[in-house]
C-alpha positions as CSV (number, residue, x, y, z in Angstrom):
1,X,-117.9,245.5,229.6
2,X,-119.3,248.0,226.8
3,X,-123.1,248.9,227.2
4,X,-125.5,248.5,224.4
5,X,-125.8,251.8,222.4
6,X,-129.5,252.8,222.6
7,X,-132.0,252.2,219.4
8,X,-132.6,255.7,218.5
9,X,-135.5,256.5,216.9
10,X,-136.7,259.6,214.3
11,X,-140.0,260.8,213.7
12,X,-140.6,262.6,210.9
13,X,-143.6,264.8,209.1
14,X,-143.8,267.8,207.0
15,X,-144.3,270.2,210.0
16,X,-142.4,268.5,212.9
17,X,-145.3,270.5,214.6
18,X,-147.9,267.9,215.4
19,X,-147.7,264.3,214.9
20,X,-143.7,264.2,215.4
21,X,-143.3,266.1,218.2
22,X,-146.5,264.0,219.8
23,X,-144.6,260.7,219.0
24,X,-141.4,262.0,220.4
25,X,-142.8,263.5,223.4
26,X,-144.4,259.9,224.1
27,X,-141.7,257.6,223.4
28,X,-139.0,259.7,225.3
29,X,-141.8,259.5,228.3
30,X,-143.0,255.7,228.1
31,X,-139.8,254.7,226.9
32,X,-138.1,256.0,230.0
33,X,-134.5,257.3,228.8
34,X,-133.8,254.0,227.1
35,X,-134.1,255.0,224.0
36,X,-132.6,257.9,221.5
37,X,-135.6,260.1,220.3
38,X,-135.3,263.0,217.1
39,X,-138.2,264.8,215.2
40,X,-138.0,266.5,212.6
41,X,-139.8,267.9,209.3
42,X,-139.2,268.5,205.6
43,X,-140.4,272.1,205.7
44,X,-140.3,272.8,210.1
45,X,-143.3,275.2,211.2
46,X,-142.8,278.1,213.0
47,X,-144.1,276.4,216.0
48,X,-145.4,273.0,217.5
49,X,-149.1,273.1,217.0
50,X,-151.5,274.3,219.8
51,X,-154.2,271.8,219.6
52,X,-150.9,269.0,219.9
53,X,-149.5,271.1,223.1
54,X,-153.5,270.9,224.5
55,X,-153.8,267.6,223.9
56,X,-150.6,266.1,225.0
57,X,-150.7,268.6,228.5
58,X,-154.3,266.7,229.1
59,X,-151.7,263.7,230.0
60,X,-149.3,265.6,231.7
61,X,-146.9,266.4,229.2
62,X,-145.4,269.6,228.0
63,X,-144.6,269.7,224.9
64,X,-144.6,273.9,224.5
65,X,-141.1,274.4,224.5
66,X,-140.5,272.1,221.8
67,X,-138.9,273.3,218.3
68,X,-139.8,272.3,214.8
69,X,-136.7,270.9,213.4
70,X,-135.4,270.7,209.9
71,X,-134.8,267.3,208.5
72,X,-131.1,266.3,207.8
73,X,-129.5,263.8,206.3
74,X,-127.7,263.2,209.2
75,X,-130.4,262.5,211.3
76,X,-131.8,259.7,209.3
77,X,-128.6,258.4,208.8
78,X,-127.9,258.4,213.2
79,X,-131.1,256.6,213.4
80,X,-131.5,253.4,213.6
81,X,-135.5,253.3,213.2
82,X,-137.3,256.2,210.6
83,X,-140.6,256.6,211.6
84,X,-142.5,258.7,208.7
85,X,-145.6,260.5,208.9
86,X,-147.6,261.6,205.9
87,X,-144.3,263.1,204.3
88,X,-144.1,260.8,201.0
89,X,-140.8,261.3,198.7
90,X,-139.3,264.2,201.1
91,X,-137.8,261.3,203.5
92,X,-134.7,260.4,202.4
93,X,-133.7,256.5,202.6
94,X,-130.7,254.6,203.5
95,X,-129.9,250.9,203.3
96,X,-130.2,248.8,206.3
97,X,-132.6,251.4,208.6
98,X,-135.8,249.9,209.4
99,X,-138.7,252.3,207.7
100,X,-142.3,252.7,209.6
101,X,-144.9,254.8,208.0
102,X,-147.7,255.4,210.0
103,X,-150.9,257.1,208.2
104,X,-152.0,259.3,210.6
105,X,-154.5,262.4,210.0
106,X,-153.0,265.7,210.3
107,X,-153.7,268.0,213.3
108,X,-152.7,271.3,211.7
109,X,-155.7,273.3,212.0
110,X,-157.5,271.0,213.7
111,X,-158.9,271.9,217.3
112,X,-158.3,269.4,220.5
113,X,-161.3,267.4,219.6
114,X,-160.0,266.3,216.6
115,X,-156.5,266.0,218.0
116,X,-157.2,263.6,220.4
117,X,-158.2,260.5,219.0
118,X,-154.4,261.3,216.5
119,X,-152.6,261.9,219.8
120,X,-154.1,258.1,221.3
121,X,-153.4,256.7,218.1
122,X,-150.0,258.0,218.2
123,X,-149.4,256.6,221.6
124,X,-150.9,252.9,220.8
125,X,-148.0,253.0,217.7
126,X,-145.2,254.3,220.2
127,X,-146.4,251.8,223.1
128,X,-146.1,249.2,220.0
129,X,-143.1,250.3,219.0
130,X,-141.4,250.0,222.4
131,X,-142.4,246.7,222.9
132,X,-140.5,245.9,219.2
133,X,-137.3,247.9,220.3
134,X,-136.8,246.2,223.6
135,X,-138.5,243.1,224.5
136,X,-137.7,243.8,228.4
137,X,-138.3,247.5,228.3
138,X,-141.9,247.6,229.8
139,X,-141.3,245.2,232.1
140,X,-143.0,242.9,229.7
């Protein structure tokens, strides 16, 4: 009997330095292996933002080894849901994906205190989305 490929997922924003790698970092954590998780960003930082490593180790996870990533076509096109944060045209779209864009401030040079309440949001949309992905996954 074949198993069930799993949904993957893509984040996506400019930087793949805040937001992104915050979404990732929660859905490959509350989503407990069961899903596929990419970031990436239309014009990747140097590095994942500070004030998003400070925020997101306040909960336990470490997100400091991560890499900004550059977008590829390919990526979108592995994905089966493209999740887009606050990068407008730069995302390119294919036929049959299903498209999220979730308005979400930026933390680029913001400091924790402002990264926070982005980082809960964050993980209110990814708790959100799990529940969309797979009815059973949370034990719901």
């Amino acid at each position: 009997m074949m198993s069930t490929p799993k949904p993957s997922v893509l984040f996506v924003c400019v930087h793949n330095a805040g937001r992104s790698q915050m979404a990732a970092a929660f859905l490959t954590v509350l989503g407990g292996g069961a899903i596929e998780v990419r970031s990436a960003g239309s014009e990747p930082a140097e590095r994942v933002n500070p004030a998003a490593v400070a925020a997101m180790a306040e909960l336990g996870i470490d997100i400091a080894t991560e890499i900004p990533k550059v977008l590829t076509t390919e990526a979108v096109r592995e994905s089966d849901v493209v999740i887009t944060m606050g990068c407008g045209d730069t995302c390119p779209i294919f036929p049959g994906k299903r498209y999220e864009d979730w308005e979400l401030d930026d933390p680029a040079g913001q400091g924790l205190e402002a990264v926070r309440p982005i980082r809960d949001e964050i993980r209110a949309r990814v708790e959100a989305l799990i529940a969309s992905l797979e009815p059973g996954l949370l034990g719901g």
